[in-house]
C-alpha positions as CSV (number, residue, x, y, z in Angstrom):
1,X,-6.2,-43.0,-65.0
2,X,-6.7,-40.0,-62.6
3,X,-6.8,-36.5,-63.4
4,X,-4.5,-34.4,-61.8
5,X,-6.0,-32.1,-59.2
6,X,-5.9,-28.1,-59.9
7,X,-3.2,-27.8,-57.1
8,X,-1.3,-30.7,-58.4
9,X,-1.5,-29.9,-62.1
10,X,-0.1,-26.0,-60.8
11,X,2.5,-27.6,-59.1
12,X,3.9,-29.5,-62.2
13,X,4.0,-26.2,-64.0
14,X,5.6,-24.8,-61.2
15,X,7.8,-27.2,-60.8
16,X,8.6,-27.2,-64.6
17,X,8.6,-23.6,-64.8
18,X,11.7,-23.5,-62.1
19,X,14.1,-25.8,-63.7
20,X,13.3,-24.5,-66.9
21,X,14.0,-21.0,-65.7
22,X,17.4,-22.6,-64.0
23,X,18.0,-23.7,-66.8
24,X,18.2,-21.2,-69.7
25,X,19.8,-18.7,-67.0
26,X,22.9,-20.6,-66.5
27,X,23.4,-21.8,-69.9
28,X,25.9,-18.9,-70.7
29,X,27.6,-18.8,-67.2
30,X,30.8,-20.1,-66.2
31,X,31.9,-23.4,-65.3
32,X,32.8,-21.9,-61.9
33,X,29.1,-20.8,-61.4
34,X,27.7,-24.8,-61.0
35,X,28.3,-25.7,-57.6
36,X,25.9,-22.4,-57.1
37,X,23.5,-23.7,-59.4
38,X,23.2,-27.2,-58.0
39,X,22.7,-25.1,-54.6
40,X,19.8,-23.1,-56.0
41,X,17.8,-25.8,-57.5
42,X,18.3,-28.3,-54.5
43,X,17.1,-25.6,-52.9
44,X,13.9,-25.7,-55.2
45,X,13.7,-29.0,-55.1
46,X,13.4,-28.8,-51.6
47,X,10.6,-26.4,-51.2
48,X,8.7,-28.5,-53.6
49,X,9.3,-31.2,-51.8
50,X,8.0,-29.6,-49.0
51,X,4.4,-28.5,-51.1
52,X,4.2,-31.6,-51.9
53,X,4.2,-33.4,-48.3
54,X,2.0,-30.4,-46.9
55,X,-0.5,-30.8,-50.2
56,X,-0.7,-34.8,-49.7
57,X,-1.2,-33.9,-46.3
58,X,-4.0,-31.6,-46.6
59,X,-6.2,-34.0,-49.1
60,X,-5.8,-36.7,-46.7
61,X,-7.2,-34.2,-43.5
62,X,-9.9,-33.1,-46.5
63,X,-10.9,-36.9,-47.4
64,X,-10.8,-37.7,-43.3
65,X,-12.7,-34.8,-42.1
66,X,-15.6,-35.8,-45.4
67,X,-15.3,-39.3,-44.1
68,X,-16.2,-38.3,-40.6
69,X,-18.7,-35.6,-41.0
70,X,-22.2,-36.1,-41.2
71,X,-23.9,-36.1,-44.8
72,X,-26.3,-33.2,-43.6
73,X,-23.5,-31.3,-42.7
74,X,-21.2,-31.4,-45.7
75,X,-22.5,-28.3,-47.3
76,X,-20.0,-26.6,-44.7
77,X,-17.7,-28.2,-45.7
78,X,-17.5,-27.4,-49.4
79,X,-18.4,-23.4,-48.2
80,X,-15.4,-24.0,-46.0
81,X,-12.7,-25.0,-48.9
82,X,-14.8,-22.3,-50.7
83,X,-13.2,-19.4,-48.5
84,X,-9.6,-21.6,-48.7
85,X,-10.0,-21.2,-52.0
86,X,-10.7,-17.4,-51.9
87,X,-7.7,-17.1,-49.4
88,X,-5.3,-18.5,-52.4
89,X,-6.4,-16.2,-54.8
90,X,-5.8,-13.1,-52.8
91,X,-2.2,-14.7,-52.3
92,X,-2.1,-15.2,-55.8
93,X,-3.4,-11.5,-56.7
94,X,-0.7,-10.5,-54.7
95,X,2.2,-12.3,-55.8
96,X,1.1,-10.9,-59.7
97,X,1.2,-7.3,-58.2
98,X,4.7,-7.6,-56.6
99,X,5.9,-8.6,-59.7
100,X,5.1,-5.2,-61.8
101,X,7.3,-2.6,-62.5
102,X,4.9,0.0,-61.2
103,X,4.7,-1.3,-58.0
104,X,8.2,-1.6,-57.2
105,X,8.5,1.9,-59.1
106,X,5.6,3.2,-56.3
107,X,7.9,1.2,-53.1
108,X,10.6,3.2,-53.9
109,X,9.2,6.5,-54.3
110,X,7.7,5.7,-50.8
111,X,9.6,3.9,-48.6
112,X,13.2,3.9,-50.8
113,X,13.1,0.5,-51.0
114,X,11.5,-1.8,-54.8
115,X,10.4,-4.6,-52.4
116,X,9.3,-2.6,-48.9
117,X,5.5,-2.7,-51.1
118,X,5.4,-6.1,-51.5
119,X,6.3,-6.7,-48.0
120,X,3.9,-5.4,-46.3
121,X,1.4,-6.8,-48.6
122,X,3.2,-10.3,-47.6
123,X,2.3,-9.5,-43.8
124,X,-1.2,-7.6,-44.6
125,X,-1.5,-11.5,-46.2
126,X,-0.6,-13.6,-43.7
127,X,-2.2,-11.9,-40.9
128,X,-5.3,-12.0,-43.0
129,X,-4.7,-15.7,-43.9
130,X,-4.8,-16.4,-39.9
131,X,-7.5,-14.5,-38.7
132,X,-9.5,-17.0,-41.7
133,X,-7.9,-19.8,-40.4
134,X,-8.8,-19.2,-36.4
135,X,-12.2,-18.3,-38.2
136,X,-12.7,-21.7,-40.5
137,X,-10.8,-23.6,-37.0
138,X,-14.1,-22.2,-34.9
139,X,-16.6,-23.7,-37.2
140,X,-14.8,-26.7,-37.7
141,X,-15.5,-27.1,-33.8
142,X,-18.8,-25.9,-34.5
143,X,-19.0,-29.0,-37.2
144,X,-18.0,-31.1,-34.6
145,X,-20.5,-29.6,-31.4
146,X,-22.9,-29.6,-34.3
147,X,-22.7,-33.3,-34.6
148,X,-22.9,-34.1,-30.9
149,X,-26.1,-31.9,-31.1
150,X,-27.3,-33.8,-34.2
151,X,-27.0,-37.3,-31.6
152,X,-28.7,-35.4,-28.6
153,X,-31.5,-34.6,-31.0
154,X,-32.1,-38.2,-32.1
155,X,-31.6,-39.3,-28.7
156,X,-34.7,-37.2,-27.9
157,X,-36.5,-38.2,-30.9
158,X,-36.6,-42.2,-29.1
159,X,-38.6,-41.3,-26.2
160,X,-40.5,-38.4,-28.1
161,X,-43.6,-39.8,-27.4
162,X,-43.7,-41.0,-24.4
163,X,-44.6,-37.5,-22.7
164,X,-44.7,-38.8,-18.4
165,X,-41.2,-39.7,-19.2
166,X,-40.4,-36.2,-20.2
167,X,-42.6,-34.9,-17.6
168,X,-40.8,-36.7,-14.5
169,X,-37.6,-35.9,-15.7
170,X,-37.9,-32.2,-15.1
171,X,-40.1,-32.7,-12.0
172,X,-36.8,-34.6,-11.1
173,X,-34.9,-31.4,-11.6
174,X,-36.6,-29.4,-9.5
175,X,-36.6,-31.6,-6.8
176,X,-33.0,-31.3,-6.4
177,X,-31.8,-28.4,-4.1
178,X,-30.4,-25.2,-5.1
179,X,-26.5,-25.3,-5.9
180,X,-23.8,-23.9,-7.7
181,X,-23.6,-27.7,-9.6
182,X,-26.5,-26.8,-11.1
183,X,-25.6,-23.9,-12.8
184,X,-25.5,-24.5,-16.4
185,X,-24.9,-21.5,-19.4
186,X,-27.9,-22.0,-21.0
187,X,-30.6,-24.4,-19.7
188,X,-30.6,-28.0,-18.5
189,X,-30.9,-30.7,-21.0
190,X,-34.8,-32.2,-18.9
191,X,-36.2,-28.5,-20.0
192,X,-34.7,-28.5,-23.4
193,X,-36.3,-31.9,-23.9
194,X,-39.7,-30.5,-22.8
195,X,-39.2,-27.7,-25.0
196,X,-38.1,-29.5,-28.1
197,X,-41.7,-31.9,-27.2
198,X,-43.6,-28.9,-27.4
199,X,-42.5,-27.5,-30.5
200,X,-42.5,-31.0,-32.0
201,X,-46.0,-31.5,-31.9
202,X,-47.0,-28.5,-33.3
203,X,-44.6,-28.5,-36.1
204,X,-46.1,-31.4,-37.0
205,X,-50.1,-30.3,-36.1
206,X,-49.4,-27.3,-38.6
207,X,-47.6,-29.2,-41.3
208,X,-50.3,-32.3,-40.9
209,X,-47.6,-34.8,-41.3
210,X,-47.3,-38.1,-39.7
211,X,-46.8,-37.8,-36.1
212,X,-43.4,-40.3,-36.7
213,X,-41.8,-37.5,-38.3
214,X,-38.3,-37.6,-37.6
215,X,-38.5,-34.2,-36.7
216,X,-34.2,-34.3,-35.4
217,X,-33.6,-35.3,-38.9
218,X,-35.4,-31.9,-40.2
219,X,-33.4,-30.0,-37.6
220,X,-29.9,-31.6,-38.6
221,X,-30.5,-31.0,-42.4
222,X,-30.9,-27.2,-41.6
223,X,-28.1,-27.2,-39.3
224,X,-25.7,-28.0,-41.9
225,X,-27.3,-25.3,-44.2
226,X,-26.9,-22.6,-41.0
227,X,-23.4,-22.7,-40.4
228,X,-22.8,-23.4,-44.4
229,X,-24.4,-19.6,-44.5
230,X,-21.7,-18.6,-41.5
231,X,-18.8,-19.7,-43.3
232,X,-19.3,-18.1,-46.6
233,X,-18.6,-14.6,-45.9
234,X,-20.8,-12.2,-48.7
235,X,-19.9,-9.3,-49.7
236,X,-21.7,-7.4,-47.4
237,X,-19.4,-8.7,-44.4
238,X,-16.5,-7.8,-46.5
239,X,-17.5,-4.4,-47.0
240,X,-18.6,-3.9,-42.6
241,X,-15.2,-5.6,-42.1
242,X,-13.3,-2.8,-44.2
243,X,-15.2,-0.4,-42.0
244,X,-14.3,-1.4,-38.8
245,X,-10.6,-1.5,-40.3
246,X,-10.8,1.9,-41.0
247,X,-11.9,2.9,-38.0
248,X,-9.4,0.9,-36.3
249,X,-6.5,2.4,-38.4
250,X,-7.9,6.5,-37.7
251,X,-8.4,5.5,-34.0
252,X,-4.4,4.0,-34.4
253,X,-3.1,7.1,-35.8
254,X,-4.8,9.3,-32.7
255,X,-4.7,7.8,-29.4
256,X,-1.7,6.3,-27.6
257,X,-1.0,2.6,-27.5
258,X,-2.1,2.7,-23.4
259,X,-5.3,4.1,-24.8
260,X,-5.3,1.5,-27.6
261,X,-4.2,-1.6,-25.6
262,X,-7.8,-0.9,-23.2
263,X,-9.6,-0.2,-26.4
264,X,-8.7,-3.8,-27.8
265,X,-9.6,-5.4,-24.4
266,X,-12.9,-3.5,-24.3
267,X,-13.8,-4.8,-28.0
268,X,-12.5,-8.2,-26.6
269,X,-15.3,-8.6,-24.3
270,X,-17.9,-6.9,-26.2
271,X,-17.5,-9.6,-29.0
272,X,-19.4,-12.4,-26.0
273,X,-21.5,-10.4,-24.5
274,X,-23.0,-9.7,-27.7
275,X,-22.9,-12.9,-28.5
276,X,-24.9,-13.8,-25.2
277,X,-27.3,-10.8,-26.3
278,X,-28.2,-13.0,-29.1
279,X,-27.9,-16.2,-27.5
280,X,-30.7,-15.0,-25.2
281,X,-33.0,-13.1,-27.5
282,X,-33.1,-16.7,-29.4
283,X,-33.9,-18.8,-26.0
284,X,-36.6,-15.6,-25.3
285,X,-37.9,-16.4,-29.0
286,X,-38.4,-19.6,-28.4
287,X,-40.0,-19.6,-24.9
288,X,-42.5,-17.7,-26.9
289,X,-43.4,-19.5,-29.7
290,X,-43.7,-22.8,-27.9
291,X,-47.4,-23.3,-26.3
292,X,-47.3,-22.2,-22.7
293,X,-50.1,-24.7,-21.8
294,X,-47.1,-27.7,-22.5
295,X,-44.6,-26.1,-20.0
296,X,-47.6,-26.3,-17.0
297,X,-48.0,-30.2,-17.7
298,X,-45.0,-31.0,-15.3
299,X,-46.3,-29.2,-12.6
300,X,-50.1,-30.1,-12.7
301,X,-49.2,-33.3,-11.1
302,X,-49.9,-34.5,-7.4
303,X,-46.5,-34.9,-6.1
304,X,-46.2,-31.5,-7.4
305,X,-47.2,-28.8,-4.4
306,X,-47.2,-25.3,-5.9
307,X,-49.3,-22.2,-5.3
308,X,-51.7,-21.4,-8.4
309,X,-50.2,-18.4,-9.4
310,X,-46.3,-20.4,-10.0
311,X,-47.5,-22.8,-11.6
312,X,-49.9,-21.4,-14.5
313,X,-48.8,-18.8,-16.8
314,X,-51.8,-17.0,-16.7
315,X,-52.3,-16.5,-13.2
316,X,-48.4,-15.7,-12.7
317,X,-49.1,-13.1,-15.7
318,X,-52.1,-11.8,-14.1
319,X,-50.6,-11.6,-10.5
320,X,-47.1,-9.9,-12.0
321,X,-49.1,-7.2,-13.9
322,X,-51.5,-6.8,-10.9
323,X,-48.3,-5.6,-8.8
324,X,-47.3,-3.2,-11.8
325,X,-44.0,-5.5,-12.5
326,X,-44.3,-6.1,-16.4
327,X,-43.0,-3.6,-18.8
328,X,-44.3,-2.6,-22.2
329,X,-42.0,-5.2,-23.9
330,X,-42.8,-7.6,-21.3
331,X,-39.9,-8.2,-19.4
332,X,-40.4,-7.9,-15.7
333,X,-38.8,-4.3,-14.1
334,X,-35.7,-4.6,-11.7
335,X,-35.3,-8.3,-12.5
336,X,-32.0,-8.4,-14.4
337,X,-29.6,-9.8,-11.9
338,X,-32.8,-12.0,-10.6
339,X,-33.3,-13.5,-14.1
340,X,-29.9,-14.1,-14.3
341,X,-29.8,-15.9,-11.1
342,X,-32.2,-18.4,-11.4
343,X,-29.9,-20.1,-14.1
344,X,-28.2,-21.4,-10.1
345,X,-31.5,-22.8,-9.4
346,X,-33.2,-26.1,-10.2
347,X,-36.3,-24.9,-9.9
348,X,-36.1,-21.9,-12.4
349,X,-38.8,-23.8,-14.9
350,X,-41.1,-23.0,-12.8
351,X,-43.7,-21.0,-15.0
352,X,-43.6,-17.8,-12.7
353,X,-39.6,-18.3,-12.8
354,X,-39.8,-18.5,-16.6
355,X,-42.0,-15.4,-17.1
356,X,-39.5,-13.9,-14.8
357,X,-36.7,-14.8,-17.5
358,X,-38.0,-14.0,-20.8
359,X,-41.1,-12.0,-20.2
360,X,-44.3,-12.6,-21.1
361,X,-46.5,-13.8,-24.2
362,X,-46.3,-11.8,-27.0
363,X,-49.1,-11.2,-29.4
364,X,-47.7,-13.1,-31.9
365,X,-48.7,-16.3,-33.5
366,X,-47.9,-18.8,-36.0
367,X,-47.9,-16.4,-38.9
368,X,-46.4,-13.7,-37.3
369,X,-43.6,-15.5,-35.9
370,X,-41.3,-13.2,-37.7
371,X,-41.9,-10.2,-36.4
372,X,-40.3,-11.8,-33.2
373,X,-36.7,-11.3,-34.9
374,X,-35.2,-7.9,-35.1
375,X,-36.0,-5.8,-38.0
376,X,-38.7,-9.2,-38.8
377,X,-41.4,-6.8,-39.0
378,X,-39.9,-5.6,-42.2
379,X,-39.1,-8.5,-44.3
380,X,-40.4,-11.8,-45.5
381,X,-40.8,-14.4,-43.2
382,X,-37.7,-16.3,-44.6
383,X,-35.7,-13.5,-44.6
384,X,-36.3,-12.6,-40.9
385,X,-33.9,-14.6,-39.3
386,X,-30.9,-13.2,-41.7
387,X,-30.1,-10.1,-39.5
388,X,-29.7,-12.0,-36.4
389,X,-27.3,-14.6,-38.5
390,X,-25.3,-11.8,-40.3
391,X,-24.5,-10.7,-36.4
392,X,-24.0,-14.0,-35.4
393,X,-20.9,-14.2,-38.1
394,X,-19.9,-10.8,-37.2
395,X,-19.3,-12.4,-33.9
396,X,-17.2,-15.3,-34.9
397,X,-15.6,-12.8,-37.3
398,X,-13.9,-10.5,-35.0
399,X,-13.6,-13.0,-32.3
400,X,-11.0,-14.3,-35.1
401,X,-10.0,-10.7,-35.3
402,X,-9.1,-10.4,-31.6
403,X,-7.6,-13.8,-31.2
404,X,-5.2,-12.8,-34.4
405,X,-4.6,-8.9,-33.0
406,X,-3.4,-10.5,-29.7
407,X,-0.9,-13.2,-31.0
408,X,0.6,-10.8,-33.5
409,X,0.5,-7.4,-31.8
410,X,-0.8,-7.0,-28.6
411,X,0.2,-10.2,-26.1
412,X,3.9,-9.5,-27.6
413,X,3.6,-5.9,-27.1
414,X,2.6,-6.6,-23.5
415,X,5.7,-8.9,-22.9
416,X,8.2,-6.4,-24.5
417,X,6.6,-3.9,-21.7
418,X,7.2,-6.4,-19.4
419,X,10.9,-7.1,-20.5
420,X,11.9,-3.2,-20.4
421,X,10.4,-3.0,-17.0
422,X,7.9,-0.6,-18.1
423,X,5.2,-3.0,-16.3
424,X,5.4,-5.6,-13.9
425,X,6.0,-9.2,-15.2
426,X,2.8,-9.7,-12.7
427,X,0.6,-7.1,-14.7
428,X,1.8,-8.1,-17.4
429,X,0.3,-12.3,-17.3
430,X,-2.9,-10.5,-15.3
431,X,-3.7,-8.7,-18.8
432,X,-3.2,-11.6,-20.9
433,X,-5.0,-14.4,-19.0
434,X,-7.9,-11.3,-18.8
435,X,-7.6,-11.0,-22.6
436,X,-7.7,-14.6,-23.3
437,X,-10.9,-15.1,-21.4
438,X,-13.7,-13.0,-24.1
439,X,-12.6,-15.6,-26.9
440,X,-13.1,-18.5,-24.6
441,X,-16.6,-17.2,-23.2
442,X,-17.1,-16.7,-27.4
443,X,-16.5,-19.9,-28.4
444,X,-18.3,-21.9,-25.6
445,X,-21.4,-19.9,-26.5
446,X,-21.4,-20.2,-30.3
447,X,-22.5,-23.3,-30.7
448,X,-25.5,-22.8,-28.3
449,X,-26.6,-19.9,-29.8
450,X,-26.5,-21.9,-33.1
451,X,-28.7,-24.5,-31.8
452,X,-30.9,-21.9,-30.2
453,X,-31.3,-20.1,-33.9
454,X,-31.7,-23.4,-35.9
455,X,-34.8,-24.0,-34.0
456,X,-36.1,-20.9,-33.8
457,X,-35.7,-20.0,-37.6
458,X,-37.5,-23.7,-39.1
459,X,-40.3,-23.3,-37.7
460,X,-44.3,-21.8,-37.6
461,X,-44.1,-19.5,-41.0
462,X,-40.4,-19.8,-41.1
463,X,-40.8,-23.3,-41.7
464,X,-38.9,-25.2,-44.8
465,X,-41.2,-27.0,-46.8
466,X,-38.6,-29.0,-49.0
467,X,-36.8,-30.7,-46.1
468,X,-40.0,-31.3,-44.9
469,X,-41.2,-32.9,-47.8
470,X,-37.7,-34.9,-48.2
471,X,-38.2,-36.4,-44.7
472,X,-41.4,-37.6,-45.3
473,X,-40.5,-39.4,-48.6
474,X,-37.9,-41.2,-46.3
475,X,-40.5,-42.2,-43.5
C-alpha cells in the first residue's frame, strides 16, 4: 500500500481538523443556524476540493518534468522543490504568527485594525512567492536550453576527431561576406566547435585519459551541478537581498515616484548589462586558456590568403604592441565599439580580430588558471569560480525582482497615469515596451553565460577529478 505523501497526509488533517471544528461549533446552535452551516462547510469542501485538483496537478507536472529531464540534470530539480519547499514554510510561519494574540494586539495599536498586520504579511508573501516563482520559471528554461546544449555538445563529440572537418567549417565562415545575418550574441557555433576541440585535447593531455573520453558527458554532469548551485539560494544571498531591500525602502521614503519610476528602469537595464559583463569576461577566460597555436590551424591553409601578422598570434601581438595599442591588462586602447563590431563580421576569428576582442595572452597557465577569475588570486582553485556564480544568481535574482516590481507596482502605476491623463496613453506603452526589454535581453543571455562558465570552471586546475574518474569507468 502507498504512503501518503507529506502534503497529502496535511491535507487529511486539514481536512479533518475543519469538519471537526464545524462540528463542535454548531452543536449548541439553533436549528435555524443549519442552512448556514451546510453553507460554510460546502464552502470547505470546496476549497479542498480545489487543493486537491491543484496538488494532483502539481505531482503529475513534478513526475513529467523528472520523466523528461536529463539524469545529469536532476540535481536541479530536487534544489528547485527544495526552495518550493522553503516558500511553504515562510507561508506557514506566517499563518502561525497571524494567529497570536500579540500580533493582532501590535495591528491595532498601529494601524486600528487586529488583522491590517496579517495583511500585509499576506501581500509581503505573495509578492515574495512570485518573484521565486518567475525565479524557479527562468531556470526551468535554463533546464530546458541546458538540455539542447547537452545535444549540441554530443553532437560535437561525433566529429571530435576529425579536426579538417572542423577546420573547413570555420574557413567556410569567413568566406561568407559581411552582414547583419551574421550577427550572432555570442559567437557562431563553427568557432565554438574549434574552441571546444582545443580545450578537448588538452583536458585530456593533462588528465592522461583515453583520447575517447566523452568529454560532453563531463561537461553535462557539471552542468546539472551549476545551475543546481543557482537555484539554492544560501544565506549569504538572503542577507545581500535584505540589503538591497533596504536600500530600496529609504530611497522610497525620499525621492518622488517620477524619480523612483527612472530609478527602477535604470536598475532594469543594469541587471543585462551586468549580465553581459560576465558573459564576456567568461568568453575572454576562455579565449585565454585554450592554446592559441589551435585557433591558427584554420588559417595556415592554402586556400587561405592572409597577411602574416592576421593570421598568427604572435606576430599580430607583436605588431599591436609595436604601434603602442595594448594596454596593461591587455585589451587593445580605443577598440570598444570595434570589438563589439566584429560580432557583424564573419571574419572576426581571425587571430588579429580575436586579440582585438579579448586581448591578449595572459601569463597564466594550467595551474594558475584561477587567478583568471575575479578575486581567483585569493582563493583555492575550486573556489575561484564561486564569486562570478554568486553574481551570476544575483542576476537572475533581481531580474525576478524587476519582472515582479513591474507587474505589481510599476506597469499598473504607469496605466493609472495614463487613465487620469497625467501622461499620454503613447508614453505610457513607450515606457513599458522600454521596461520589458532588460528582462528579455537577461533571459536570452543566461543560458550563454552558463555554458560559457561551465567550461571555463571544469577545467586546467579547476578540473573535477570524480566526474572524471566516473566517465572513464563508463568508457
Amino acid at each position: 500500500m502507498r504512503m501518503l505523501f507529506p502534503n497529502q497526509l496535511a491535507l487529511a488533517c486539514v481536512t479533518f481538523a475543519c469538519f471537526l471544528g464545524e462540528a463542535i461549533g454548531e452543536e449548541e446552535e439553533d436549528e435555524e443556524d443549519e442552512t448556514s452551516y451546510f453553507i460554510v462547510s460546502a464552502t470547505i469542501m470546496v476549497i479542498l476540493t480545489a487543493m486537491v485538483a491543484f496538488s494532483v496537478l502539481f505531482e503529475r507536472g513534478r513526475e513529467t518534468l523528472e520523466e523528461e529531464t536529463d539524469a545529469s540534470l536532476e540535481p536541479v530539480l530536487k534544489s528547485l522543490f527544495q526552495e518550493l519547499t522553503l516558500l511553504g514554510f515562510i507561508g506557514l510561519s506566517l499563518f502561525l504568527l497571524d494567529k497570536l494574540d500579540a500580533v493582532h494586539a501590535l495591528s491595532e495599536d498601529m494601524f486600528g485594525e487586529d488583522d491590517a498586520i496579517g495583511e500585509i504579511s499576506e501581500s509581503v508573501h505573495m509578492a515574495l512567492f512570485l518573484v521565486m516563482v518567475i525565479f524557479l520559471g527562468t531556470v526551468l528554461e535554463l533546464i530546458r536550453i541546458g538540455t539542447n546544449v547537452s545535444f549540441r555538445w554530443q553532437r560535437w563529440e561525433e566529429n571530435i576527431l576529425d579536426q579538417e572537418l572542423i577546420y573547413d567549417n570555420l574557413r567556410t565562415l569567413t568566406k561568407k561576406p559581411a552582414s547583419l545575418a551574421n550577427f550572432q550574441y555570442g559567437e557562431h557555433d563553427e568557432f565554438q566547435m574549434l574552441i571546444y576541440s582545443a580545450l578537448r585535447r588538452d583536458f585530456i593531455s593533462h588528465a592522461n585519459i583515453d583520447p575517447h573520453f566523452n568529454f560532453s558527458e563531463y561537461l553535462t554532469v557539471l552542468l546539472g551541478k551549476v545551475l543546481a548551485e543557482i537555484v539554492e539560494v544560501p544565506a549569504g544571498t538572503w542577507l545581500g537581498l535584505w540589503i538591497f531591500m533596504s536600500v530600496a525602502w529609504i530611497c522610497n521614503m525620499i525621492f518622488d515616484k517620477e524619480i523612483l519610476a527612472v530609478f527602477i528602469i535604470i536598475l532594469g537595464w543594469l541587471i543585462p548589462i551586468k549580465t553581459r559583463l560576465i558573459h564576456g569576461k567568461l568568453l575572454s577566460i576562455k579565449f585565454d586558456l585554450v592554446d592559441h597555436a589551435e585557433l591558427e590551424k584554420p588559417f595556415d591553409h592554402a586556400d587561405v590568403e592572409m597577411e602574416e601578422t592576421r593570421h598568427k598570434f604572435t606576430e599580430a601581438d607583436k605588431l599591436l604592441r609595436s604601434q603602442n595599442a595594448v594596454q596593461a591588462g591587455g585589451q587593445l586602447k580605443g577598440n570598444v565599439l570595434k570589438a563589439f563590431f566584429n560580432y557583424f563580421n564573419s571574419d572576426s576569428y581571425e587571430p588579429i580580430r580575436l586579440i582585438a576582442r579579448y586581448g591578449t595572452k595572459s601569463p597564466y597557465d594550467h595551474e594558475t588558471h584561477h587567478h583568471r577569475w575575479w578575486d581567483g588570486e585569493n582563493k583555492e582553485p575550486k573556489e575561484a569560480a564561486l564569486f562570478t556564480l554568486d553574481l551570476m544568481r544575483y542576476c537572475l535574482l533581481f531580474n525576478s525582482i524587476y519582472v515582479a516590481v513591474c507587474l505589481l507596482v510599476f506597469f499598473p502605476s504607469i496605466m493609472k497615469a495614463a487613465a487620469t491623463e497625467e501622461i499620454s496613453l503613447h508614453l505610457a506603452y513607450a515606457i513599458i515596451f522600454f521596461g520589458c526589454i532588460p528582462p528579455v535581453m537577461t533571459w536570452t543571455s543566461a543560458p550563454r553565460t552558463v555554458q560559457a562558465y561551465v567550461i571555463t570552471s571544469t577545467l586546467a586546475n579547476m578540473r573535477n577529478d570524480r566526474v572524471v574518474e566516473q566517465g572513464v569507468r563508463r568508457m
